[in-house]
RODO-2510 file (C-alpha; in nm, 4 decimals, decimal comma):
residues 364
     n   res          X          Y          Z
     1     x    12,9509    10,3589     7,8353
     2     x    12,6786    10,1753     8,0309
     3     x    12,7188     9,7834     8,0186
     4     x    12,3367     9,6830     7,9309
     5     x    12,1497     9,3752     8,0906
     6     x    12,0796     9,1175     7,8826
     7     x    11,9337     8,7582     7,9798
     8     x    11,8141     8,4791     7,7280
     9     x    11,6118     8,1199     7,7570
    10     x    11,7370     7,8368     7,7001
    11     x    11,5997     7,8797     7,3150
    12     x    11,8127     8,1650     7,2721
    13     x    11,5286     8,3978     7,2834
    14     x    11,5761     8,7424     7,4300
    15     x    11,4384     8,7413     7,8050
    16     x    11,5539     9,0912     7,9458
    17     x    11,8036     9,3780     7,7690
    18     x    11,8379     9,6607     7,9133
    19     x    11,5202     9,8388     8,0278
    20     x    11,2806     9,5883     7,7914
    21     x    11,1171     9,2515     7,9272
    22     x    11,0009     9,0197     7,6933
    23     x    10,7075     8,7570     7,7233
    24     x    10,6556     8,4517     7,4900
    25     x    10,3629     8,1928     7,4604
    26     x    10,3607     7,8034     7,3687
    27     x    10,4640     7,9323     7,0042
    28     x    10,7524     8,1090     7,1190
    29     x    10,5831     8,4557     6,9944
    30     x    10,6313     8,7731     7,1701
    31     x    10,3201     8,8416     7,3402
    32     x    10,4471     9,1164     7,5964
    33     x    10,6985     9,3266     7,5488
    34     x    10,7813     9,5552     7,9033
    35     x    10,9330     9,8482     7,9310
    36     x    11,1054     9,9643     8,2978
    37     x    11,2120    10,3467     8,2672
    38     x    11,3573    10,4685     8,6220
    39     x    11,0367    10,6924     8,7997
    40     x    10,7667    10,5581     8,5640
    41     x    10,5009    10,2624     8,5356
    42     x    10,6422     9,9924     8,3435
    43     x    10,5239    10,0347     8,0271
    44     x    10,3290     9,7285     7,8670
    45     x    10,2512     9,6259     7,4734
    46     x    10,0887     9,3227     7,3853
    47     x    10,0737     9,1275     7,1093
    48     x     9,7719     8,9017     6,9250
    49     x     9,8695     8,6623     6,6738
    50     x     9,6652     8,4357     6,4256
    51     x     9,7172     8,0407     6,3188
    52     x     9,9421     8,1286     6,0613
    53     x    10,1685     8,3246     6,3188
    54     x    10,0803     8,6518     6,1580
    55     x    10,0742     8,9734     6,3863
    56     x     9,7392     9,0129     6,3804
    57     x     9,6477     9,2961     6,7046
    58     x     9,8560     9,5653     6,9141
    59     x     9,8130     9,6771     7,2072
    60     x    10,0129     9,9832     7,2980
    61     x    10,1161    10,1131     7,6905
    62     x     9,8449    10,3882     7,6561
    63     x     9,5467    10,0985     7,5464
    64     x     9,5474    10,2274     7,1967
    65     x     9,4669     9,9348     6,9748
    66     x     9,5719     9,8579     6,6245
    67     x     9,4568     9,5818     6,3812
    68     x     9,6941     9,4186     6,0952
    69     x     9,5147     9,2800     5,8343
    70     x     9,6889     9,0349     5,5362
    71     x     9,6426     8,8988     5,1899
    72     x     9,6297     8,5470     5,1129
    73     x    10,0294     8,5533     5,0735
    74     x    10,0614     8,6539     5,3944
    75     x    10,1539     8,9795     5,3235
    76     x    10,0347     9,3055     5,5409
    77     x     9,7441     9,5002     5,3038
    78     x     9,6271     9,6981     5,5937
    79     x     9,7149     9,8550     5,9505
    80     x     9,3772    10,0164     6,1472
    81     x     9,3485    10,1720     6,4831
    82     x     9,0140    10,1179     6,7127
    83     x     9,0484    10,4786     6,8510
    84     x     9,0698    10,6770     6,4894
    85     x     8,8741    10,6628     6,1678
    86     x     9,2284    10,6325     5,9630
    87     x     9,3507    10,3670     5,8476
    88     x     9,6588    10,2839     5,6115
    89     x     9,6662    10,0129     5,2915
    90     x     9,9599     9,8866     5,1536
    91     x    10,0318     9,7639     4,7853
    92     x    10,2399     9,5389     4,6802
    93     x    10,4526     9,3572     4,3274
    94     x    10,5983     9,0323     4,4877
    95     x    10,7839     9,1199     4,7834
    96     x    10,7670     9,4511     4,7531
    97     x    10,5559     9,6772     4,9071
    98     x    10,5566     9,9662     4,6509
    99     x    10,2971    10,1620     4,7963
   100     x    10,1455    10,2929     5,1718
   101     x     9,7878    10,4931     5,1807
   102     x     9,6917    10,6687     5,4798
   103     x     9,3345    10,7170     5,4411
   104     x     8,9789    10,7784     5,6163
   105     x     8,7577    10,4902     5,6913
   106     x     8,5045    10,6372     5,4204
   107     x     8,7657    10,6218     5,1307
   108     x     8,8818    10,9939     5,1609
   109     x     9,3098    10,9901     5,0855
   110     x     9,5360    11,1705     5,2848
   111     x     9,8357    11,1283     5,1885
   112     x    10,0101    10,7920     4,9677
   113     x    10,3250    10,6983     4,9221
   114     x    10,5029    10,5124     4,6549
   115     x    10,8428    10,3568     4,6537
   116     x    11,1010    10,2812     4,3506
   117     x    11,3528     9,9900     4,3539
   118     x    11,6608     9,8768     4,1908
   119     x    11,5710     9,6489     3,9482
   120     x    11,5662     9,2467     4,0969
   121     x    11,6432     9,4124     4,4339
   122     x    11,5301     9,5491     4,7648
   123     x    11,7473     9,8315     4,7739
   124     x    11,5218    10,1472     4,7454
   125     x    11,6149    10,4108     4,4495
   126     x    11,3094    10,6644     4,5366
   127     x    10,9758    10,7779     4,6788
   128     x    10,6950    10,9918     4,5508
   129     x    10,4700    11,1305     4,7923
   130     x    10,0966    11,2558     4,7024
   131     x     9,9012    11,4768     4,9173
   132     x     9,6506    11,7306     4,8732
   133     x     9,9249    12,0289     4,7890
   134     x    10,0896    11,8187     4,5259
   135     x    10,3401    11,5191     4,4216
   136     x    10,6864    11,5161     4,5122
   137     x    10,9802    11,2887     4,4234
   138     x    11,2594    11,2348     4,6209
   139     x    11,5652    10,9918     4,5756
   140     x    11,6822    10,8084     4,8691
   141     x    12,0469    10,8033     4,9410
   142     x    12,1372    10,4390     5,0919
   143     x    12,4493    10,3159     5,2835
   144     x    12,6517    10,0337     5,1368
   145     x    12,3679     9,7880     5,2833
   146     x    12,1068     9,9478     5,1371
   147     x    11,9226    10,0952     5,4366
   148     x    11,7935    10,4905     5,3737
   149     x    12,0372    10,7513     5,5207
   150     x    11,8839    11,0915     5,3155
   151     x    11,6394    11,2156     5,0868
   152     x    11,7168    11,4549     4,8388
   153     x    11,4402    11,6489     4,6113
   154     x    11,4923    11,7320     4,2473
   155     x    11,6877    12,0321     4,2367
   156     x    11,9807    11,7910     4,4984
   157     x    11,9167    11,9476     4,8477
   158     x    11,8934    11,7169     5,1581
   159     x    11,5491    11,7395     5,3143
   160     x    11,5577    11,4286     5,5424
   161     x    11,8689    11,2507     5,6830
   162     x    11,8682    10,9352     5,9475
   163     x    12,0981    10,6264     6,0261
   164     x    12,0216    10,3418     6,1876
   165     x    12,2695    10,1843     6,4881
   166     x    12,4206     9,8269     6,4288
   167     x    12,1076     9,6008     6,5003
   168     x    11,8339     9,9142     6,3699
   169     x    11,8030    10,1437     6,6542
   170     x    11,7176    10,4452     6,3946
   171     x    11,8211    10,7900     6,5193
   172     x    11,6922    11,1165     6,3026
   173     x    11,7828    11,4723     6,2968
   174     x    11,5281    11,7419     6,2964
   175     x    11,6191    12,1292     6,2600
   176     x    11,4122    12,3589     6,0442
   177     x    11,6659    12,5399     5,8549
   178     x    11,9554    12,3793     5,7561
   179     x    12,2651    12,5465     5,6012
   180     x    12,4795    12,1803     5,5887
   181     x    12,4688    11,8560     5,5384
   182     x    12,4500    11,7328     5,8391
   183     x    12,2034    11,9450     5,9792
   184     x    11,9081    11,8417     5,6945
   185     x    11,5484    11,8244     5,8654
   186     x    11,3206    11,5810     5,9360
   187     x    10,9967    11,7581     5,9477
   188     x    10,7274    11,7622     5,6973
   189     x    10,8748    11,4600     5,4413
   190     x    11,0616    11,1621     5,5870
   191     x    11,1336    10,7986     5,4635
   192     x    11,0214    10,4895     5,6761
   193     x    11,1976    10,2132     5,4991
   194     x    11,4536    10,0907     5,7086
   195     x    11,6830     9,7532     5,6423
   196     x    11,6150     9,5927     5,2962
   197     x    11,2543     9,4950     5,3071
   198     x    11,1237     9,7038     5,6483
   199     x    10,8631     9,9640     5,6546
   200     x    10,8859    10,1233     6,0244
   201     x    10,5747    10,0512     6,1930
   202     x    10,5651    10,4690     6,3853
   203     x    10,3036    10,3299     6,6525
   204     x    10,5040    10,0373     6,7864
   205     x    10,8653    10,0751     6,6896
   206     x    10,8650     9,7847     6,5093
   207     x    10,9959     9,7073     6,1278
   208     x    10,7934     9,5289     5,9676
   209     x    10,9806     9,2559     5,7255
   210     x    10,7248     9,1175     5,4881
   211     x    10,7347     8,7566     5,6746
   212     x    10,7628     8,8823     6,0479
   213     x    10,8301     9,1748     6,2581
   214     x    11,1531     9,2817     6,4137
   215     x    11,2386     9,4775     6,7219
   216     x    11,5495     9,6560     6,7157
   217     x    11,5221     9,6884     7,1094
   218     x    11,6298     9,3114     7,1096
   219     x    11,7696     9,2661     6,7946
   220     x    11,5517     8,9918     6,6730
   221     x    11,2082     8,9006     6,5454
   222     x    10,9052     8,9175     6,7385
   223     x    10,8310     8,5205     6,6351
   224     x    11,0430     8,2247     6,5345
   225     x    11,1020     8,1658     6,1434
   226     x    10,8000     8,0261     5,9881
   227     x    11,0142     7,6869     5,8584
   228     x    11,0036     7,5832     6,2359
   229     x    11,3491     7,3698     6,3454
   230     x    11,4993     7,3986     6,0325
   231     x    11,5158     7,7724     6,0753
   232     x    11,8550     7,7253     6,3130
   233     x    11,9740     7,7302     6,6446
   234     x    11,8296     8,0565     6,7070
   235     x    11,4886     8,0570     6,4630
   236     x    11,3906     8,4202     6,5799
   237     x    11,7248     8,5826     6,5193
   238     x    11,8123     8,8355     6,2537
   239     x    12,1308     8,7996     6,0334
   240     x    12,4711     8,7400     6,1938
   241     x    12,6287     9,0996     6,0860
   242     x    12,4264     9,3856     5,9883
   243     x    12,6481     9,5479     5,8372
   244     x    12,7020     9,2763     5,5693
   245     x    12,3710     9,0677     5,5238
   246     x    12,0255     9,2036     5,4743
   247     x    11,6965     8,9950     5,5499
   248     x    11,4279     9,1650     5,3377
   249     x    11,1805     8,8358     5,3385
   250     x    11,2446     8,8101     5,6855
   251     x    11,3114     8,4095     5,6640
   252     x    11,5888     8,1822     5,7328
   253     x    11,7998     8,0782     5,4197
   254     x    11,6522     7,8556     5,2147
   255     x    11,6860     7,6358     4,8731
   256     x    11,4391     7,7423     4,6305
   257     x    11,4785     7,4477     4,4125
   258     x    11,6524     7,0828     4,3165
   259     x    11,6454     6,7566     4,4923
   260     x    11,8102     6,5605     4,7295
   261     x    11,8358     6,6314     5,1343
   262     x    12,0240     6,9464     5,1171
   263     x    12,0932     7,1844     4,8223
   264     x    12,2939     7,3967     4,9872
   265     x    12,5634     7,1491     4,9295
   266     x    12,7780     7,0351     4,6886
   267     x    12,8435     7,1168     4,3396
   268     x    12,6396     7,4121     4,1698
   269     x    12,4130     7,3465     3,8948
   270     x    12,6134     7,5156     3,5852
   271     x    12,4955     7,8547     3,4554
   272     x    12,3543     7,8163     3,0607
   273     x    12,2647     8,1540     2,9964
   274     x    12,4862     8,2521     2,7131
   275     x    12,7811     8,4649     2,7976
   276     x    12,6951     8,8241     2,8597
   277     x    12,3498     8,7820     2,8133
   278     x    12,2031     8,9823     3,0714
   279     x    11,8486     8,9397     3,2189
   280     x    11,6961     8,9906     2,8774
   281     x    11,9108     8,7093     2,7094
   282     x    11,8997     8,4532     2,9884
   283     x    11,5325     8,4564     3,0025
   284     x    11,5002     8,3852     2,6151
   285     x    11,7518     8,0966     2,6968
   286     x    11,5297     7,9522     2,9480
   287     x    11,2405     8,0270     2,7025
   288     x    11,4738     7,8277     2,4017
   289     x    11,5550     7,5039     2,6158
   290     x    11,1457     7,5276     2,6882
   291     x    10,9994     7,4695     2,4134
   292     x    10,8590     7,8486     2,4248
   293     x    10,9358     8,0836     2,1247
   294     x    11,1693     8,3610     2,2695
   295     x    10,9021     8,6336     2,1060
   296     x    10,6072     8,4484     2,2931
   297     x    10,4804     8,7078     2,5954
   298     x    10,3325     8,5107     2,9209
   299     x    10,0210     8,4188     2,9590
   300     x     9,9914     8,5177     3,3242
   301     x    10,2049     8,6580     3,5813
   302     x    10,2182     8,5596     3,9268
   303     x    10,4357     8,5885     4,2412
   304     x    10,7660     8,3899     4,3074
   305     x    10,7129     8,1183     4,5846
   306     x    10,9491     7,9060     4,7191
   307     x    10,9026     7,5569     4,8793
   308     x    10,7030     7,6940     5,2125
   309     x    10,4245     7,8734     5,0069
   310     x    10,6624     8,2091     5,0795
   311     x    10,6823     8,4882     4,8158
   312     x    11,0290     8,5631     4,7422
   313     x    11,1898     8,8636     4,5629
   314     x    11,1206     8,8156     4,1437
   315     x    10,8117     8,6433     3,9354
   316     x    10,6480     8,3232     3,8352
   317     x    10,6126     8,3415     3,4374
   318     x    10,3239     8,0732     3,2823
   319     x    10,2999     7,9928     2,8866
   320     x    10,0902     7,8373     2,7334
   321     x    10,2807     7,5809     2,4463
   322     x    10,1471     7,3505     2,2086
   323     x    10,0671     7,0179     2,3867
   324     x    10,1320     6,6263     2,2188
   325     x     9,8169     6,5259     2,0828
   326     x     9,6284     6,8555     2,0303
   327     x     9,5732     7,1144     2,3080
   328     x     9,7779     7,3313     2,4888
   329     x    10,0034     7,3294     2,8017
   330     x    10,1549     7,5193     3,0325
   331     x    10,5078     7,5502     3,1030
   332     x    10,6783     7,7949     3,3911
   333     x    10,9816     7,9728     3,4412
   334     x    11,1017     8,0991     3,7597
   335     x    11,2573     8,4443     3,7696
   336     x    11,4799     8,4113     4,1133
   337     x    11,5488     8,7665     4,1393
   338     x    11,6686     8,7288     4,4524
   339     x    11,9300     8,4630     4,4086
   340     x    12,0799     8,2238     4,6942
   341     x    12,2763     8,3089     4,9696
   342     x    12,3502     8,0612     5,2337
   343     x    12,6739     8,1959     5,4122
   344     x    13,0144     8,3111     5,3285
   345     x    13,1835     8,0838     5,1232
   346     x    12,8861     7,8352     5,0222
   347     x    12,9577     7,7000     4,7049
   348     x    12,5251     7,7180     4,6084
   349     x    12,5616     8,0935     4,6347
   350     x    12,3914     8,2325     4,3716
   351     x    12,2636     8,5990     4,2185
   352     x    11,9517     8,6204     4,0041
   353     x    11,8739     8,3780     3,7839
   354     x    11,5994     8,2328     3,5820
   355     x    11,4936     7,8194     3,6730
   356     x    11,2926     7,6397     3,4164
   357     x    11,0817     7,3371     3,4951
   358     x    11,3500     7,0862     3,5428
   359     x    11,5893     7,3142     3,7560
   360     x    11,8236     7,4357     3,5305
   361     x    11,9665     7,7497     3,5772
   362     x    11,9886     8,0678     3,3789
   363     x    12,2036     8,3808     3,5153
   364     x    12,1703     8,7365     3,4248
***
């Protein structure tokens, strides 16, 4: 085995591994990214960013230029190249993207892709492709972290099988006919979800992960976590082990509620869902200790942001109550689908749960 270069700054930010080079402005963004390959040109992509330290522009070794665009959440709603008339939309519920279009730049579809989720979670379940011959489900097969390794089609045969290394180097198999398992194609129908959250970006390399990008060549995100200092020693670094923590928001850990300096701390607010309620009981217990009648349906719907204006896995649910005095007012409950996890061993560990308006806590 090969012992592989690698070089950081005094920020902890990647420099130099292996054959790549990496560039950085003011911001501490990745702005070059160089490739050395023995007998070739090094090979240079550049990077454009906005205020809000959104990828905003590619440029690839060959001059090929692609545009993301993004939604007033910050998510990505749209990837276009300057050299081709198609261009690919992305839908989303939350944090989820549920849904990638390739299409023409006059509206014609060419193919769209929807994916399926475990309920409260980023681990994928499915995908249904459409395309001009047809719809066709498949069911992804995950590792214990969640990240694709097959598809299968309806009747159970393997039609696509990949794996990604430690740090999300992916590596496919392709043969056209296939008697085993481990000899399924990748030709005409593939998945490009990768860790929990990441849609594989096929121009660049890169996984996109909702909140920022990550390179698997470096193990690490292409810009430092949007919370600034308070993102760690190492703001632009993924999670500590793979193989046991997943990053689908692509943000540092963070509280998501209650007061005081640091919530991460101390003893954890006490669980009143009733026992063995499940998601559908704890959220007419949050509804009960209210004020809202359990039968009462919201009155709108919106996405689940934490404390940095960041969507988060689950929903913001608004009702409208009767108010003191006449009138009406509105009262919220948080669904917190994706619970708390701040490290092995922290006692503010949490799984989903429902917060009402003064921070209590409802698990399911």
């Amino acid at each position: 085995m090969q012992r592989q270069k690698l070089r950081h700054d005094r920020a902890g930010r990647v420099l130099e591994t292996g054959r790549f080079r990496y560039r950085y402005d003011a911001c501490g963004r990745v702005i070059e990214k160089t490739e050395n390959k023995a007998g070739y040109r090094p090979q240079v992509t550049r990077f454009s960013w906005n205020a809000d330290d959104r990828l905003t522009h590619i440029e690839l070794p060959n001059g090929t230029r692609y545009r993301y665009r993004y939604d007033p959440f910050g998510r990505r709603i749209a990837k276009e190249c300057a050299h081709s008339d198609t261009q690919t939309h992305y839908l989303w519920d939350g944090a989820h993207i549920v849904q990638q279009q390739q299409a023409t730049a006059d509206g014609q579809v060419l193919q769209q892709t929807e994916y399926l989720y475990e309920p409260g979670s980023f681990r994928p379940m499915a995908q249904v492709t459409h395309h001009n011959q047809g719809s066709e489900l498949h069911y992804i097969v995950t590792d214990h972290a969640g990240t694709p390794q097959e598809l299968c089609n309806e009747q159970g045969d393997i039609v696509w099988r990949g794996e990604q290394a430690l740090w999300g180097h992916y590596h496919g198999q392709s043969q056209r006919h296939w008697q085993r398992r481990e000899e399924a194609a990748n030709d005409s129908i593939q998945c490009d979800l990768r860790y929990q959250g990441q849609l594989e970006d096929a121009e660049s390399g890169l996984y996109y992960n909702v909140n920022r990008y990550y390179d698997a060549d470096s193990g690490q995100y292409l810009s430092p976590d949007p919370i600034g200092f308070a993102g760690g020693l190492r703001p632009q670094a993924y999670v500590a082990n793979p193989l046991e923590w997943v990053d689908p928001l692509g943000l540092a850990g963070a509280a998501h509620g209650g007061e005081g300096e640091d919530v991460t701390k101390g003893t954890p607010p006490a669980n009143l869902s009733p026992p063995g309620a499940g998601r559908t009981g704890a959220f007419k217990e949050a509804k009960r200790q209210s004020g809202i009648p359990t039968s009462q349906q919201p009155s709108k719907v919106g996405p689940n942001l934490d404390k940095r204006g960041k969507v988060q896995p689950g929903k913001l649910y608004e009702f409208e109550v009767p108010a003191e005095g006449g009138g009406t007012r509105t009262v919220k409950i948080r669904d917190d689908a994706g619970g708390h996890d701040y490290g092995p061993g922290n006692p503010q560990n949490r799984g989903s749960h429902f917060n009402n308006e003064v921070g209590d806590h409802f698990d399911y």
